[in-house]
C-alpha positions in Angstrom: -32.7 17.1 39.8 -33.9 13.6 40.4 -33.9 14.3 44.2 -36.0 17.7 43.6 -38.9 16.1 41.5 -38.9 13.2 44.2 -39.9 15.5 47.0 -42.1 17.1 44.6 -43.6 13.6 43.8 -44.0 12.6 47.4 -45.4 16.5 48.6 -48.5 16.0 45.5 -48.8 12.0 46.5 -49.9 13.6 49.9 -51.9 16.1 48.9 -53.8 14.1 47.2 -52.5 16.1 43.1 -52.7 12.3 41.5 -52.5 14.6 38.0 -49.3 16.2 39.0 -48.3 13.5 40.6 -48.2 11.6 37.7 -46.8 14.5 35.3 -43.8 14.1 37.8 -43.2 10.7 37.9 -43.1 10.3 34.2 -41.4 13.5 34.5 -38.6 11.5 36.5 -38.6 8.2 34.2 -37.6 10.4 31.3 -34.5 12.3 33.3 -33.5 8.8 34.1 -34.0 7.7 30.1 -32.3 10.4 29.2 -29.9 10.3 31.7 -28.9 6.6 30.4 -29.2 7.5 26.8 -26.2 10.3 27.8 -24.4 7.6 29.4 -24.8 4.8 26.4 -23.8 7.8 23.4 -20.7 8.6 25.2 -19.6 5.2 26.5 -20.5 4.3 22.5 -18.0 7.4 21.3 -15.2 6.4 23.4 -15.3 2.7 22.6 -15.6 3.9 18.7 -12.0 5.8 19.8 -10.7 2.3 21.5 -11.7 0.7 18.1 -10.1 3.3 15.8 -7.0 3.4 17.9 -6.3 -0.2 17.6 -7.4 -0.5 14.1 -4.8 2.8 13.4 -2.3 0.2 15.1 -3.1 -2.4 12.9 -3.0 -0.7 9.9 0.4 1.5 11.0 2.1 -2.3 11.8 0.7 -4.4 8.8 2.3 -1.3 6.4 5.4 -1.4 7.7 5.6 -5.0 7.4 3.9 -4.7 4.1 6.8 -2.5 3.2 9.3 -5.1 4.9 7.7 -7.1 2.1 8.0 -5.2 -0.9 11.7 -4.2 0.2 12.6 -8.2 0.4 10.8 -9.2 -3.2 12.6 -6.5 -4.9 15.9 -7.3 -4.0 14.6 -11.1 -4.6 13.2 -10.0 -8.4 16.6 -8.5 -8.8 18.7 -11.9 -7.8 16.1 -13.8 -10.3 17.1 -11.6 -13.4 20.7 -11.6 -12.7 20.2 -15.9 -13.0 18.4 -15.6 -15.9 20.2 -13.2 -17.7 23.8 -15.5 -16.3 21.8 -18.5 -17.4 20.9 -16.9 -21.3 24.7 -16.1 -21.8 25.4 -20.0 -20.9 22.7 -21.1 -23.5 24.1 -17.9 -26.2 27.5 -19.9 -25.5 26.3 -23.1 -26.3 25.0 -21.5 -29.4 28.4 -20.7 -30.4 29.6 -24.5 -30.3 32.8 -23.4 -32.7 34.3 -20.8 -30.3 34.8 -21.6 -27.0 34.9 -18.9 -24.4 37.7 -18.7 -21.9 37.2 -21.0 -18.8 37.0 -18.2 -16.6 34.0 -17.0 -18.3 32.2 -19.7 -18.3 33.1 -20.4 -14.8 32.0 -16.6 -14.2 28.4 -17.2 -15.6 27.8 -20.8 -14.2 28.7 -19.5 -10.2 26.4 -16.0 -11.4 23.6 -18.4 -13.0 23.3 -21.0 -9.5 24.9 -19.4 -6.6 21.5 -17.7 -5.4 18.6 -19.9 -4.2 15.3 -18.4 -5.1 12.7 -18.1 -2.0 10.9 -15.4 -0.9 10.5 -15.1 3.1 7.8 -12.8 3.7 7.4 -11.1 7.1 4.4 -11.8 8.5 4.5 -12.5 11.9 2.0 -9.0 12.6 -0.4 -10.2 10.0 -0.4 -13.9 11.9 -0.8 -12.2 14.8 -3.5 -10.1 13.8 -5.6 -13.1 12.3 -4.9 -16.3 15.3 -5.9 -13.6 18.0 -9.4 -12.9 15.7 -8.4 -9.3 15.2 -8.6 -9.2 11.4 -12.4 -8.1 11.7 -11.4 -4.9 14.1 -10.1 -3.6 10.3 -13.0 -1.8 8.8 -12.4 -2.0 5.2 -14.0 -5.4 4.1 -11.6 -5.1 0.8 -8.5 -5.1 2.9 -9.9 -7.7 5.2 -9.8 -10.4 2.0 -6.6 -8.8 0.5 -5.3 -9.8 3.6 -6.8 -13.5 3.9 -5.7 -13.9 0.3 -2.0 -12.8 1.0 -1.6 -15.8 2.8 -3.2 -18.2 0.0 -1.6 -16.5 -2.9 2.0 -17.1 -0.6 1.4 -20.8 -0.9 1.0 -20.8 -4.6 4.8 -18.8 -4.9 6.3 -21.3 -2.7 5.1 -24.4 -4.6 6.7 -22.2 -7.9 9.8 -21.4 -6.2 10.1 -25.4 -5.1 9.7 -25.9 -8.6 12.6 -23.7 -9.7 14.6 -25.1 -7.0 14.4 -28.2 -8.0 15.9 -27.7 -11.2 18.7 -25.5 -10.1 19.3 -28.6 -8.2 19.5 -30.7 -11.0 21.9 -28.3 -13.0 24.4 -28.7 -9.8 23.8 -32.4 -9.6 26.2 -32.8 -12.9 28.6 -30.9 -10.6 28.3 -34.1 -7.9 29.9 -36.6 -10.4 33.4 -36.8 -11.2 32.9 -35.9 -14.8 32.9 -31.7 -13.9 34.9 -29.6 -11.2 33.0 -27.1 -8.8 36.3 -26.5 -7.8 37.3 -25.1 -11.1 34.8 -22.8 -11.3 35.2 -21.8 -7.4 39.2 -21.1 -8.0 38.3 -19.0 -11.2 35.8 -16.7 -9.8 37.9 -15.6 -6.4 35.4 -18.4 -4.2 38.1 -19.9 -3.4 40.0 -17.4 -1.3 36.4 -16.7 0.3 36.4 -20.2 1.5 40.0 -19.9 2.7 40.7 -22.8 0.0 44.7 -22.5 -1.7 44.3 -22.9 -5.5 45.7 -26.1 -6.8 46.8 -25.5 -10.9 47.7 -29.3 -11.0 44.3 -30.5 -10.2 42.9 -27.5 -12.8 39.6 -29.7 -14.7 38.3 -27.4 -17.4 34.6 -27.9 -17.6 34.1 -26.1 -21.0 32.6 -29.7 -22.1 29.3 -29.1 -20.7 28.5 -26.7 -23.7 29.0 -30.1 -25.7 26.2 -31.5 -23.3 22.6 -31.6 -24.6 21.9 -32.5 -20.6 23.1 -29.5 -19.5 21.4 -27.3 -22.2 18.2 -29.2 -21.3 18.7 -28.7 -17.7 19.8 -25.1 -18.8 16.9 -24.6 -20.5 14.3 -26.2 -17.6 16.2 -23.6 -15.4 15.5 -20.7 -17.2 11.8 -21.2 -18.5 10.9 -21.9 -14.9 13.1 -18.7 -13.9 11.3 -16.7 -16.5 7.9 -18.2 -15.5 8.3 -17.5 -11.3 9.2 -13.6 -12.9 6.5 -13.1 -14.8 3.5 -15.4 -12.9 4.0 -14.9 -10.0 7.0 -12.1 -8.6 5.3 -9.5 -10.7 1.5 -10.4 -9.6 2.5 -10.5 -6.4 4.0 -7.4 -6.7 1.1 -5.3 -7.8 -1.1 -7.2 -4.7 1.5 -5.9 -2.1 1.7 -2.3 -3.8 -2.4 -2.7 -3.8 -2.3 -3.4 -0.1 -0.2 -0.7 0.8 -2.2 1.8 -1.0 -5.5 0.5 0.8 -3.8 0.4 4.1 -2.5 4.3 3.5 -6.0 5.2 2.4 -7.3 4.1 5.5 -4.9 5.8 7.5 
């Protein structure tokens, strides 16, 4: 077409038709305009495609790692109540400072109360990917964009809480580094024992039952299980709600 009006063009330029002449060139500049215009809206719908195929990608990795997530902090939320609810008996049995329970319950409850350290490892290996290589702003969905940058914040703040906790688990287990109480009492009465391929020894039996005499273990007790109660209810169950609110943003957009 280009090639037609330029003969055209060239036949009026000789005759001497400067009106036609003219009606042709601009004629020619507008094919060309359009032409480009063509080019631009379809090189503009495919890279729209790129984008919306790697967003998809995005989005389809960051929910299943969301998920990953969700999956992990249940299971942890789980462990967390089984301590506490271990770690209320103890401080019901303390209560009860005229009746003694058997050793083997008590031993039952204390390994149920501190065998599980509390620490939630969140996969986000996708998400750091996404955010070092600058990706994060290929996801349309300014909302999700800040849910995201905040996941990594509001992570920070659980771990300092979870630090907190561990710290006085810690101190709860540090009566059991003296020679005052026997971890291996409670490990022979609760089957760890065997576990450890440990032989139990009745001769070197030390009952422990005189930590519910202890007002240093029902404080430590006590430290253990506000801060137990407190990581539940703070900061497990918020962050619960922000992962099940990312997930449904991330399935909305998909």
């Amino acid at each position: 077409m280009i090639k037609f009006f330029r003969k055209t063009r060239q036949k009026l330029l000789a005759e001497k038709k400067i009106g036609r002449y003219l009606a042709y060139a601009i004629g020619e500049i507008v094919l060309v305009v359009i032409g480009i215009l063509i080019a631009l809206a379809i090189n503009n719908k495919n890279q729209r495609n790129i984008d919306y195929q790697n967003e998809k990608t995005y989005l389809l990795g960051l929910k299943e790692e969301f998920n990953t997530n969700k999956y992990k902090l249940t299971e942890l939320i789980a462990v967390n109540k089984a301590n506490m609810e271990a770690t209320r008996e103890i401080l019901e049995l303390i209560n009860l400072r005229d009746s003694m329970p058997p050793e083997m319950e008590f031993s039952r409850l204390l390994y149920n109360s501190m065998v599980s350290d509390i620490a939630f490892d969140a996969n986000n290996s996708f998400l750091h990917e996404i955010i070092n290589s600058g990706s994060l702003k290929k996801i349309s969905n300014p909302k999700l964009r800040i849910m995201l940058t905040n996941w990594v914040a509001t992570l920070e703040d659980v771990t300092r809480q979870e630090k907190d906790l561990g710290l006085h688990r810690e101190n709860v287990l540090n009566m059991f580094r003296t020679n005052e109480y026997s971890l291996k009492t409670v490990f022979q009465l609760t089957g760890i024992n065997s576990e450890l391929g440990l032989t139990d020894v009745e001769s070197r039996f030390k009952s422990n039952l005189d930590l519910l005499s202890s007002i240093e273990f029902e404080n430590k007790m006590l430290l253990f299980l506000s801060t137990s109660q407190a990581t539940q209810e703070a900061h497990y169950a918020p962050l619960m709600k922000f992962i099940d609110t990312i997930l449904n943003t991330i399935t909305a957009e998909l």
